[in-house]
C-alpha distance (Angstrom), angle and dihedral (degrees) to the residues before:
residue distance angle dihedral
X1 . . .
X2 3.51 . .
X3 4.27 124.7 .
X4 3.66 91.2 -93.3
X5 4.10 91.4 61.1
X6 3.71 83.2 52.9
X7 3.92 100.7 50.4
X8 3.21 81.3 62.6
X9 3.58 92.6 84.3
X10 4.11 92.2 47.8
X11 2.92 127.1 170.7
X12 3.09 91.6 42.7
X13 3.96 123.5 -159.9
X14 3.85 78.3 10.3
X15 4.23 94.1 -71.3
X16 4.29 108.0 38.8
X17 3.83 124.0 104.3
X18 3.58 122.0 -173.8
X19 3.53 121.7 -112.0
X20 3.37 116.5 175.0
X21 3.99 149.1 -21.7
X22 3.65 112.2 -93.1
X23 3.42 102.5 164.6
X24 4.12 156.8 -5.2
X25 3.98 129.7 -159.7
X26 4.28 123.2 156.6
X27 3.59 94.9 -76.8
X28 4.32 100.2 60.7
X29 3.95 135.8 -74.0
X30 3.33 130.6 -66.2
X31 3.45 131.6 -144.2
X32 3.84 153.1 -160.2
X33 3.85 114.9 -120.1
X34 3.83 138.0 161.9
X35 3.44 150.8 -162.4
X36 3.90 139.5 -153.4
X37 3.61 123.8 -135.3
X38 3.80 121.5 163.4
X39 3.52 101.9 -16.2
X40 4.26 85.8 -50.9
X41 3.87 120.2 115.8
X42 4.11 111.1 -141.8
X43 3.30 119.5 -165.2
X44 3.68 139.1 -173.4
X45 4.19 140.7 145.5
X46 3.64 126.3 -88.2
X47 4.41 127.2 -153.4
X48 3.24 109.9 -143.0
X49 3.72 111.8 -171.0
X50 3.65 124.1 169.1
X51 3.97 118.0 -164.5
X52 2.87 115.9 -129.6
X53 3.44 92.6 34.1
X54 3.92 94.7 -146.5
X55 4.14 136.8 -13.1
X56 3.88 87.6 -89.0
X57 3.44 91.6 67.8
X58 3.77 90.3 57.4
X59 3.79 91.5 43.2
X60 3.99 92.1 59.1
X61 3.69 97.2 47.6
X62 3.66 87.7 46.8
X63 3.82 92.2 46.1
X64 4.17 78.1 58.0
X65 3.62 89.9 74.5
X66 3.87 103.0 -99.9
X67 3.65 125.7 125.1
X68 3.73 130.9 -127.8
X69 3.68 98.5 -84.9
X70 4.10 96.6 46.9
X71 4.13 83.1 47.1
X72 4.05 83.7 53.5
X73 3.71 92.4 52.6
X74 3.68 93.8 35.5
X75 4.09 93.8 62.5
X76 4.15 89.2 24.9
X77 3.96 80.6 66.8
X78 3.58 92.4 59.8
X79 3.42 97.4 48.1
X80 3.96 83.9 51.8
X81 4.14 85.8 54.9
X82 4.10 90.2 49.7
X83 3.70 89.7 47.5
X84 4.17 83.7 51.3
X85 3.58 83.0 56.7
X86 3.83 114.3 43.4
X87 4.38 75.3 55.7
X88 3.40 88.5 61.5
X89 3.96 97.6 37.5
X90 4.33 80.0 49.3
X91 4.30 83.2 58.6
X92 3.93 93.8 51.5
X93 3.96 94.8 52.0
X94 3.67 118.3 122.5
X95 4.06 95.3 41.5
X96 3.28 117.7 118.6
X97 4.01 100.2 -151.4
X98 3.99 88.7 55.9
X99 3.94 126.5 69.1
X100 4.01 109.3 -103.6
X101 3.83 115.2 -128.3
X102 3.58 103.5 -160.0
X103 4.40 97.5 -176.8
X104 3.86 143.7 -12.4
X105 3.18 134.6 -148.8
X106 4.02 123.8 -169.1
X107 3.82 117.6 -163.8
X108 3.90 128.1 -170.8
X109 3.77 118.3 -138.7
X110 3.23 105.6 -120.7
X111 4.39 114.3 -131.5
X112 3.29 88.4 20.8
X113 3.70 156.6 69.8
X114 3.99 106.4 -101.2
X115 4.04 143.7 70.9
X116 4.09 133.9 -147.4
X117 3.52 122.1 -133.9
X118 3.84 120.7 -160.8
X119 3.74 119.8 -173.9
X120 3.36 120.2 -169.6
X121 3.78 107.4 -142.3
X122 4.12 142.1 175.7
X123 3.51 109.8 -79.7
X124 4.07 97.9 -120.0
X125 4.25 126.9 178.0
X126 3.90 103.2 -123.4
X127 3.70 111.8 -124.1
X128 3.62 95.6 -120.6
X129 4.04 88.9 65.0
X130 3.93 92.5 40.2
X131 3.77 92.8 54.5
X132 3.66 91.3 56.1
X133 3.75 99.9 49.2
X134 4.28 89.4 35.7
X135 3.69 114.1 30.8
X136 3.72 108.4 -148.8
X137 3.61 127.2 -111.0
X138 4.08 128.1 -153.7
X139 3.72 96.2 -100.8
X140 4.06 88.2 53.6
X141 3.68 92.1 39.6
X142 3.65 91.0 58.4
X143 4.13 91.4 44.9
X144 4.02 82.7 56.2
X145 3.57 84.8 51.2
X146 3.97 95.1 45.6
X147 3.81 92.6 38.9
X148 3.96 95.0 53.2
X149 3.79 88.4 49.0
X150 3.88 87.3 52.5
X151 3.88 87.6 51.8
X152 3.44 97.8 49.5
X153 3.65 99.6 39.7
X154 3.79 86.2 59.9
X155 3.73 92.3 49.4
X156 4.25 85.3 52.6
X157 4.12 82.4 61.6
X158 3.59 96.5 52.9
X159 4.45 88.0 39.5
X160 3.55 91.3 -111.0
X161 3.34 129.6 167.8
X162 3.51 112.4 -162.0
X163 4.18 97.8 -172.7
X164 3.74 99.2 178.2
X165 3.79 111.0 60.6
X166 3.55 105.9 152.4
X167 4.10 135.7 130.2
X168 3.68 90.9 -78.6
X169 3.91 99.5 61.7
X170 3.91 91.8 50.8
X171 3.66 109.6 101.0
X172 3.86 123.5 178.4
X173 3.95 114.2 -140.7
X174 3.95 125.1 -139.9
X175 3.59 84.7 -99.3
X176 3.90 97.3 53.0
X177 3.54 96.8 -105.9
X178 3.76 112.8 145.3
């Protein structure tokens, strides 16, 4: 789905306009938006993840032998898992070593088999782009270090696993938390 499918959906959380894309991983795209209030501009990033992701994937499940309503249950069940997780993403708010997601909004397609989620997220640098403009020093190399430990020591409280640490999932905040 391409930026346009997603304005669809403007505004959205009642005041947000897509901007531009910022980003894509396995799970959706995420985006830049922004809202005006008083004569200030507020941005942050939004997840857009549509399940299933495209008409193929409905095709191949379908191909497995199930009919339309197991196929409904079979993708409703993973919106039931993401809806498991924006709970737990709602527990971790307010730490500074782990992205804040600030709303949600799920949306069922309507004549079809398939739902939208937005999330309406922090708007973070990834660590790949702030490396280039800041190269890093020791003493910041370490705070990565100490601030990824933080991060994943709070996901140990909650039992999670976070299975894909890796360059690309580091963000750096205004603030220079990692």
């Amino acid at each position: 789905m391409d930026i346009n499918y997603y304005k669809q959906y403007e505004p959205i959380f009642g005041a947000w306009r897509i901007t531009r894309l910022i980003g894509e991983g396995s799970f959706g795209k995420v985006f830049e938006m922004e809202r005006e209030d008083f004569g200030v501009t507020y941005k942050a990033a939004l997840n857009a993840i549509t399940v299933p992701a495209n008409e193929s994937e409905v095709r191949e499940v379908m191909a497995e032998g199930m009919d339309e309503a197991s196929v409904r249950d079979y993708f409703g069940a993973v919106i039931q898992d993401l809806a498991k997780e924006f709970a737990l993403m709602s527990r971790l708010k307010g730490n500074s070593n782990v992205v804040s997601c600030e709303n949600h909004q799920v949306i069922e397609h309507k004549g079809g088999i398939g739902w939208d989620i937005l999330i309406q997220m922090e708007l973070l640098t990834p660590f790949q782009e702030f490396q280039k403009k800041h190269p890093i020093t020791e003493r910041e190399a370490a705070r990565i270090g100490i601030d990824l430990c933080r991060a994943l020591e709070l996901c140990g409280k909650f039992q999670i696993i976070h299975g894909d640490v890796k360059p690309d999932n580091i963000f750096v905040s205004d603030m220079g938390d990692f």
